[in-house]
N, CA, C and O atoms as a GROMACS GRO file, in nm:
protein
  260
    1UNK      N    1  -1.005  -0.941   3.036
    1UNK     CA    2  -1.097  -0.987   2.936
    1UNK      C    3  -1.021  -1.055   2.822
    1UNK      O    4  -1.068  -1.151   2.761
    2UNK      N    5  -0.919  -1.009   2.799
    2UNK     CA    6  -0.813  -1.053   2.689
    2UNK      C    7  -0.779  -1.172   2.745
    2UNK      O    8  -0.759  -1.254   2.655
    3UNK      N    9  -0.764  -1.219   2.855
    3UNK     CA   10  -0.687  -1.348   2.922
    3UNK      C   11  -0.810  -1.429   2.874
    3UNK      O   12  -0.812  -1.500   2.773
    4UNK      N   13  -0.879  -1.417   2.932
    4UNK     CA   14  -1.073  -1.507   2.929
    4UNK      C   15  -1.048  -1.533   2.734
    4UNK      O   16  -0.977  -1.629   2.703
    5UNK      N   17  -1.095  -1.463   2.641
    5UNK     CA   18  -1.064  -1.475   2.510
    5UNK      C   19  -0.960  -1.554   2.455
    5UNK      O   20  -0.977  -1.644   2.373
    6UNK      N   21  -0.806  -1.500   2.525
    6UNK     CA   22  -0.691  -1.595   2.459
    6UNK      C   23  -0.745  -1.757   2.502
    6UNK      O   24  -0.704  -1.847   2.429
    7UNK      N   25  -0.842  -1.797   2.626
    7UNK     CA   26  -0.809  -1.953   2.612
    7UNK      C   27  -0.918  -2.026   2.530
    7UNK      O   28  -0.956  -2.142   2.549
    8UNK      N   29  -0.971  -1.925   2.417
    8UNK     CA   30  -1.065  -2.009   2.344
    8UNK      C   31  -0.975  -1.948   2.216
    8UNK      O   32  -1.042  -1.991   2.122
    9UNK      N   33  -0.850  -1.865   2.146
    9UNK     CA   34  -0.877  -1.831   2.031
    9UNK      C   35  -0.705  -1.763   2.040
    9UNK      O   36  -0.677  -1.661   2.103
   10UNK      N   37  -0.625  -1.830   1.979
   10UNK     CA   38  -0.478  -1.824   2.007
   10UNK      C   39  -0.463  -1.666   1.950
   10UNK      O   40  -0.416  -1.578   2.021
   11UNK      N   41  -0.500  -1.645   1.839
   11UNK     CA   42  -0.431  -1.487   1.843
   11UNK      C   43  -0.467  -1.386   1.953
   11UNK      O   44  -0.383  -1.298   1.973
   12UNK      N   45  -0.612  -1.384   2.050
   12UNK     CA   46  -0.610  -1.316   2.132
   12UNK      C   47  -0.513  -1.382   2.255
   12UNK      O   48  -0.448  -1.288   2.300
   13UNK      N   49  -0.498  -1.436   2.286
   13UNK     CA   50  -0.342  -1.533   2.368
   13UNK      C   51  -0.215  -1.440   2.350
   13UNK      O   52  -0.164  -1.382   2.446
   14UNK      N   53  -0.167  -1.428   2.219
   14UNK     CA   54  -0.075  -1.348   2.147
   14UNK      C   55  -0.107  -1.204   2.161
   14UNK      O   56  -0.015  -1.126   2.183
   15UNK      N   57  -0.216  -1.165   2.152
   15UNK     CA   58  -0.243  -0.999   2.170
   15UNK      C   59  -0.199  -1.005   2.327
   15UNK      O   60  -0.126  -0.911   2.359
   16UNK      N   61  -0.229  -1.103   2.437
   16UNK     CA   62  -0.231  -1.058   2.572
   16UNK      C   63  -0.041  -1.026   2.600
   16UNK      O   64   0.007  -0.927   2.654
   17UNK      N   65   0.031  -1.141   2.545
   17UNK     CA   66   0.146  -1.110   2.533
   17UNK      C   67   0.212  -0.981   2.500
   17UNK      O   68   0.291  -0.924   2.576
   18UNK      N   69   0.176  -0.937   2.382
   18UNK     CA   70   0.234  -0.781   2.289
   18UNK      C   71   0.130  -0.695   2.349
   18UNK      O   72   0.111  -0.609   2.263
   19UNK      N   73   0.056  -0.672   2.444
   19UNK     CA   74  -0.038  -0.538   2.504
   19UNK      C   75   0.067  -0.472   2.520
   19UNK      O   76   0.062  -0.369   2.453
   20UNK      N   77   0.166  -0.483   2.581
   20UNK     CA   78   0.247  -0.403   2.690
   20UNK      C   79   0.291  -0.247   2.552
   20UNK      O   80   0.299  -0.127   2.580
   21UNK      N   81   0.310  -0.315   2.408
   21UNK     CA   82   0.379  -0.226   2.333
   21UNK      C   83   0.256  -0.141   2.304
   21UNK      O   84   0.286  -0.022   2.300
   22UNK      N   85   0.132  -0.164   2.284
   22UNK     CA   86  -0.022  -0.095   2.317
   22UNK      C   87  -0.040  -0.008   2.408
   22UNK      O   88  -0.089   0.103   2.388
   23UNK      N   89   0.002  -0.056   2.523
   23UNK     CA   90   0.017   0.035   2.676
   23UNK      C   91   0.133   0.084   2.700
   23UNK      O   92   0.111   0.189   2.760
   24UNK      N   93   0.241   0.069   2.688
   24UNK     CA   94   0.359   0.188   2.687
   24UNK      C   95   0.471   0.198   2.586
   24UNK      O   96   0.585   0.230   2.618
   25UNK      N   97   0.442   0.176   2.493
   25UNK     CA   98   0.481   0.248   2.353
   25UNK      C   99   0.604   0.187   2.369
   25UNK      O  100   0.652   0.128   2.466
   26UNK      N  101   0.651   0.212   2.246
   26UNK     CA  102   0.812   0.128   2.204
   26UNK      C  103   0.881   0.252   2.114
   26UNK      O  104   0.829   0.302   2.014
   27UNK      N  105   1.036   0.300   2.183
   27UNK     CA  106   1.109   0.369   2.094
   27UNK      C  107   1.245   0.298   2.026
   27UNK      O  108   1.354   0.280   2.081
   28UNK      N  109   1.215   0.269   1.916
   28UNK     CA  110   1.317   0.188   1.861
   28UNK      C  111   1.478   0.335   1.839
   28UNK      O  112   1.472   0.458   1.829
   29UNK      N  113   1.573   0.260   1.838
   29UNK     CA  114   1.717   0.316   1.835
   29UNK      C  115   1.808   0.240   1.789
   29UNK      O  116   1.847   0.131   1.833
   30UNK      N  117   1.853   0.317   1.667
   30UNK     CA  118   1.964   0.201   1.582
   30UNK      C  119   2.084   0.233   1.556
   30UNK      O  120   2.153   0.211   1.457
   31UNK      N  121   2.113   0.306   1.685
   31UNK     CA  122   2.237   0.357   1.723
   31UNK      C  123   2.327   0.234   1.712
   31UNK      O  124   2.367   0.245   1.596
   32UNK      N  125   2.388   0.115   1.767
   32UNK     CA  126   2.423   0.029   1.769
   32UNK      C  127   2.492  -0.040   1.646
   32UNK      O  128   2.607  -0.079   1.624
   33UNK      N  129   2.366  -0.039   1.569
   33UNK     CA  130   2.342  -0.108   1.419
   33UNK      C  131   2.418   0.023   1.344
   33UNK      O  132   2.505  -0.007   1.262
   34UNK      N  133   2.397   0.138   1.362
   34UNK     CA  134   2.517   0.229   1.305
   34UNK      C  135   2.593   0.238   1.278
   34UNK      O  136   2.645   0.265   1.170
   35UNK      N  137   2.646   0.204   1.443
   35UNK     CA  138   2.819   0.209   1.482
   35UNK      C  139   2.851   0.071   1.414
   35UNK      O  140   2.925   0.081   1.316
   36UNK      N  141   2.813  -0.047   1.445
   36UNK     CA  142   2.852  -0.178   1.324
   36UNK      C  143   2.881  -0.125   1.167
   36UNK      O  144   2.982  -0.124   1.097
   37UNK      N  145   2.768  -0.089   1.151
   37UNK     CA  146   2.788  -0.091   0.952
   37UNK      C  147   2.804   0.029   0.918
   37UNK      O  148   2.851   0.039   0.805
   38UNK      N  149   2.773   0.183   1.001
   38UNK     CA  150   2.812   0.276   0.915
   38UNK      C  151   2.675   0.352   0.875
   38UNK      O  152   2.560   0.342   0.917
   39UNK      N  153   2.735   0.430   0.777
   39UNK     CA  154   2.599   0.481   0.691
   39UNK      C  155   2.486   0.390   0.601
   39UNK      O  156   2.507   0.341   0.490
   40UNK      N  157   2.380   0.384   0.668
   40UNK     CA  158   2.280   0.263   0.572
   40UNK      C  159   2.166   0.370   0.511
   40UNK      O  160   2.117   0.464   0.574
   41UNK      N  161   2.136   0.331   0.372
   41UNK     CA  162   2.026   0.489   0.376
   41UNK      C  163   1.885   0.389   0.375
   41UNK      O  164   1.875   0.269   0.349
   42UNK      N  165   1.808   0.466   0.406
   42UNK     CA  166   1.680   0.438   0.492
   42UNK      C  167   1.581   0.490   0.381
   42UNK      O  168   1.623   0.583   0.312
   43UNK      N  169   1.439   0.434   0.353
   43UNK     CA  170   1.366   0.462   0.280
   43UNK      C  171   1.298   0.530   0.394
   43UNK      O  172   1.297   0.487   0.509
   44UNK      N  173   1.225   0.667   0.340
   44UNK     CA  174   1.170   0.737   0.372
   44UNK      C  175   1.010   0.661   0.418
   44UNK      O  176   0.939   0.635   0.322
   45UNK      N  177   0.957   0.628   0.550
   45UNK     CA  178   0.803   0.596   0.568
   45UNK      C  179   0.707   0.594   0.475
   45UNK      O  180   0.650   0.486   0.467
   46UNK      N  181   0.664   0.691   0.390
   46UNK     CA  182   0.548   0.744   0.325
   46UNK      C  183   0.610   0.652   0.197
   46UNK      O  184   0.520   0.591   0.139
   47UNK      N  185   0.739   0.631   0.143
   47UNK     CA  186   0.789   0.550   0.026
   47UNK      C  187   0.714   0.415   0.068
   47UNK      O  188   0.620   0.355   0.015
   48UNK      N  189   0.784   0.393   0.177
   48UNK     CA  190   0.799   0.208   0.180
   48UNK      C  191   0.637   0.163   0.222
   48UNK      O  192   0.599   0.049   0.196
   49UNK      N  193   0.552   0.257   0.285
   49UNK     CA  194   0.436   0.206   0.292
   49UNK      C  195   0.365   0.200   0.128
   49UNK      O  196   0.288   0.109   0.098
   50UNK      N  197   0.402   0.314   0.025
   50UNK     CA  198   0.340   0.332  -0.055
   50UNK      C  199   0.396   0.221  -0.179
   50UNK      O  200   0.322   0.190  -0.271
   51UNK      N  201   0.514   0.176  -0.168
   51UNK     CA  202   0.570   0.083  -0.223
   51UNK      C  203   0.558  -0.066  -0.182
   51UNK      O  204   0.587  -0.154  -0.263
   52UNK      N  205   0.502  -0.105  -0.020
   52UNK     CA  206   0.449  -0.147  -0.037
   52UNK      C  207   0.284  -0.256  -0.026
   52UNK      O  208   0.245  -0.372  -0.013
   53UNK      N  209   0.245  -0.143  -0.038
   53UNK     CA  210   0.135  -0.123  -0.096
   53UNK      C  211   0.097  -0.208  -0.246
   53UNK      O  212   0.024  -0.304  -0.270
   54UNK      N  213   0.185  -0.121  -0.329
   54UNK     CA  214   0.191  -0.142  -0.476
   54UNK      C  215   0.208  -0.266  -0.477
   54UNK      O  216   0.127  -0.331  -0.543
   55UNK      N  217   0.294  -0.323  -0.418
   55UNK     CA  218   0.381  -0.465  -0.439
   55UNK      C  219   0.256  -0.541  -0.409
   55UNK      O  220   0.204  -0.617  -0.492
   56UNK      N  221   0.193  -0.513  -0.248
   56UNK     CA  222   0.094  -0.634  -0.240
   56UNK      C  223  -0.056  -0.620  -0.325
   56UNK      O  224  -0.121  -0.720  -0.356
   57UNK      N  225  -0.107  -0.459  -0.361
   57UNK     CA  226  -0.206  -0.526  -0.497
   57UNK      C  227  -0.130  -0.605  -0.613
   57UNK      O  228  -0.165  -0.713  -0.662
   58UNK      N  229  -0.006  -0.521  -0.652
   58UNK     CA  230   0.043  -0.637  -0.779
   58UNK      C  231   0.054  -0.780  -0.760
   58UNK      O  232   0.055  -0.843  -0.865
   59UNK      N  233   0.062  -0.840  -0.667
   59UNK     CA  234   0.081  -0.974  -0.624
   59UNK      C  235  -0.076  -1.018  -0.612
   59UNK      O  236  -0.103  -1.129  -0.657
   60UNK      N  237  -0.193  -0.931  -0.549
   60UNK     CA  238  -0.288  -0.961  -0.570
   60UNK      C  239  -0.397  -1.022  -0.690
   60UNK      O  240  -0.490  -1.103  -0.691
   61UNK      N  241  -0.328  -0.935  -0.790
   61UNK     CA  242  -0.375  -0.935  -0.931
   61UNK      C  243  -0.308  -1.040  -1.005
   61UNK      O  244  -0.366  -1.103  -1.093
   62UNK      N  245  -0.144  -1.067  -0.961
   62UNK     CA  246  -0.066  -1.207  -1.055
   62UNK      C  247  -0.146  -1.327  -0.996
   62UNK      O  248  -0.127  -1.430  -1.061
   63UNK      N  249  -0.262  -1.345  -0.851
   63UNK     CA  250  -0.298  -1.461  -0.833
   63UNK      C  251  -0.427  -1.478  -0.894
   63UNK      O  252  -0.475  -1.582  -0.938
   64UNK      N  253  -0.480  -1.356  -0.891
   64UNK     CA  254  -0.610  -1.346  -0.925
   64UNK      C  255  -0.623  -1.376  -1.079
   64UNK      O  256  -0.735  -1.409  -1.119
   65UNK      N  257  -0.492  -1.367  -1.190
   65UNK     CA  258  -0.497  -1.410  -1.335
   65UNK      C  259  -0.402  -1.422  -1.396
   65UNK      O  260  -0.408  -1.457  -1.513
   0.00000   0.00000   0.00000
């Protein structure tokens, strides 16, 4: 049904592509990126969503006046 949709409306086109991470999940590992640079410190989830957050109403409000 997603195929039928993508050829009238490009982002469902693009959803048919990225399903697969929908249907069998993605475990990211930054083991790699470690061993390159070392210790990197990491913002905690619940920060960086809540930060930003903040950032995109404040940006909301500098267009809005």
């Amino acid at each position: 049904m997603l195929r039928v949709a993508g050829l009238f409306d490009g982002t469902m086109r693009e959803l048919v592509e990225m399903y697969y991470l929908f249907d069998h999940g993605l475990i990211l590992d930054d083991a790699k990126l470690r061993t390159r640079l070392g210790h990197v410190r990491k913002t905690p989830f619940a920060d960086g969503v809540r930060r930003t957050i903040d950032w995109m109403m404040s940006e909301k409000s500098a267009a809005a006046g």
